[in-house]
Steps between C-alpha positions, in 0.01 A plus 500: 500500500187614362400276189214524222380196407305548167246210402566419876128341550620214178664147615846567527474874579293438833741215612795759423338766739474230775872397446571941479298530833619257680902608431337858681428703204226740429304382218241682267301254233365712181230299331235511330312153606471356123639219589672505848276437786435760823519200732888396356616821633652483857394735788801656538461734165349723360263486196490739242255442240633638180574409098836488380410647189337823644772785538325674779457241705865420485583851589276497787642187686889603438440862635289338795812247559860539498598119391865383570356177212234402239429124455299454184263222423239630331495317138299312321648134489285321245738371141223363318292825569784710406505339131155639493454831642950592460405849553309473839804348602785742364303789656393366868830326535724715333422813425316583886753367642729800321243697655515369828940487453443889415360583795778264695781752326295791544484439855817394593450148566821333498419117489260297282433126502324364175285194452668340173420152358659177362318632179784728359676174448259367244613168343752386688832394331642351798416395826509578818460890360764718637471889454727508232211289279441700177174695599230444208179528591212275335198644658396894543509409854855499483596736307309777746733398764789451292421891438494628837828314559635702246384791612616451869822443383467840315436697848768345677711663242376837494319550817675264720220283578603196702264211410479106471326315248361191625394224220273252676444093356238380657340657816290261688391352808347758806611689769252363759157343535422908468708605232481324154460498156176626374452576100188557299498397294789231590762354247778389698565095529521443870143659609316378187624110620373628848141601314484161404563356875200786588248340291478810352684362122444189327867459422794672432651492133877386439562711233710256250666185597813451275707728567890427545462455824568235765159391490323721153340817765684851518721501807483829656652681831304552789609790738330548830298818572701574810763436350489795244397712813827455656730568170307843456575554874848423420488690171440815655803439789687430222452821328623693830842359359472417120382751245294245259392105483312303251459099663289204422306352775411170505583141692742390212313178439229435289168306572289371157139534524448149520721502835286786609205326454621204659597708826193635510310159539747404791404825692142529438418119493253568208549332152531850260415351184722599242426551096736499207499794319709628180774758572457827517683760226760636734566289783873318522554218627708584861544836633787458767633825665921535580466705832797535627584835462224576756622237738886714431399820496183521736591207745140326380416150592181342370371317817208340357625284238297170530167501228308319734544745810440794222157340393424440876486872593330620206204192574502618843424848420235369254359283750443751714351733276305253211449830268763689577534826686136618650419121494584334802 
């Protein structure tokens, strides 16, 4: 198949056009370099410079390009930020993506595979969260992907269009020593413990220690990077025989940040000194994802389960490049 992979230069994007290419498809990344990196994107496709949120360029790659799928990754991810600037958010990640889904009816694409988030959830009532968990967003972030849910499900009524929403936990860990995760600036636990083993951050800030948890931190799931490449591979086989799927992805266990921490000091050998900090409005205290309606209906495994062999890759990666991509 040929496959558009928009935001295909970002973290999980790139990883997801190595996992496309290397089950023989034709991929195409659109991107427009804000915060994906050139180097992330594999040899094997084709860059297309573009923004989402311009209707011409949009027009110009899907009349150049007869796509059989779109993957789209091209959000922004932050929740704090999204309490701040809501309406940056609701118009890069919802409303150009219904730009960039207009074109996708307009041109007959039959398949689209969506990058959705844990975050739809909000405050969890139970745990591990299965898809039927009321969806109530607490964060802008959220609610701009609750939205293009919605809406997807809205297409598939009237135009038929097959897709599969994909609601992510955690995605961590890298590739390969080439292909990691690179942020800027960076707010996700596992590389800001790995800044600390760099040298390059004092500490790293446990963010409220009394929660009801086994040991006071917020217990979170961890999924692998490659790991969410190969259920959007599977996604879009799946849609060859199923018409729609919403799934969590995630390892179905939960790690708390003081465990994470921990880990990290057994990989890295360095000490990571750690600082109590109050909570933050917002965060609960575990965040454990019910996947097996992935594992039914897409035949998904997680293989990299272990927290220690997650936080190995992603040092390796940073190892070999200190400052991330263009640093090496």
């Amino acid at each position: 198949m040929k496959i558009l992979v928009v935001g295909g230069a970002g973290y999980i994007g790139s990883v997801v056009c190595h996992e496309m290419l290397g089950a023989g498809h034709e991929v195409v990344v659109f991107d427009n370099l804000s915060h994906g990196h050139r180097q992330a994107i594999p040899a094997g496709a084709k860059l297309v410079e573009g923004e989402m949120g311009d209707p011409a360029a949009l027009e110009s790659l899907f009349t150049a390009h007869s796509f059989d799928a779109v993957f789209h990754f091209a959000a922004l991810i932050e929740a704090g930020e999204s309490m701040v600037h809501p309406t940056t958010f609701f118009i890069n990640n919802t409303a150009y993506t219904l730009g960039l889904l207009d074109a996708v009816i307009r041109h007959g694409v039959r398949r689209f595979i969506f990058s959705s988030t844990a975050a739809v959830y909000g405050d969890p009532v139970r745990t591990p969260i299965d898809e039927s968990h009321p969806l109530a967003p607490t964060n802008a972030y959220g609610e701009s992907k609750l939205l293009v849910e919605r809406a997807l499900d809205w297409l598939h009524r009237i135009h038929g269009l097959r897709y599969a929403c994909l609601r992510y936990f955690n995605a961590a860990g890298a590739m390969s020593r080439d292909i990691g995760e690179d942020h800027h600036p960076e707010s996700h636990l596992i590389p800001l413990i790995l800044q600390v083993a760099q040298g390059r951050r004092e500490n790293i800030a446990v963010f409220g220690s009394d929660y009801p948890t086994e040991d006071g931190t917020c217990v979170r799931d961890y999924i692998h990077v490659s790991d969410l490449a190969s259920a959007h591979r599977l996604a879009l086989e799946a849609l060859q025989r199923i018409e729609k799927i919403t799934c969590n992805l995630g390892n179905g266990k939960g790690f708390s940040v003081k465990e994470v921490i921990e880990a990290a000091r057994t990989v890295t050998g360095h000490a990571i000194p750690a600082v109590e900090k109050p909570r933050r409005p917002g965060d609960p205290p575990a965040l454990i994802a019910a996947s097996d309606l992935a594992r039914k209906e897409l035949g998904w495994e997680p293989r990299y389960t272990s927290l220690e062999e997650i936080i190995r890759g992603a040092w390796e990666w940073r190892l070999a490049h200190p400052g991330g991509f263009g640093e090496s």
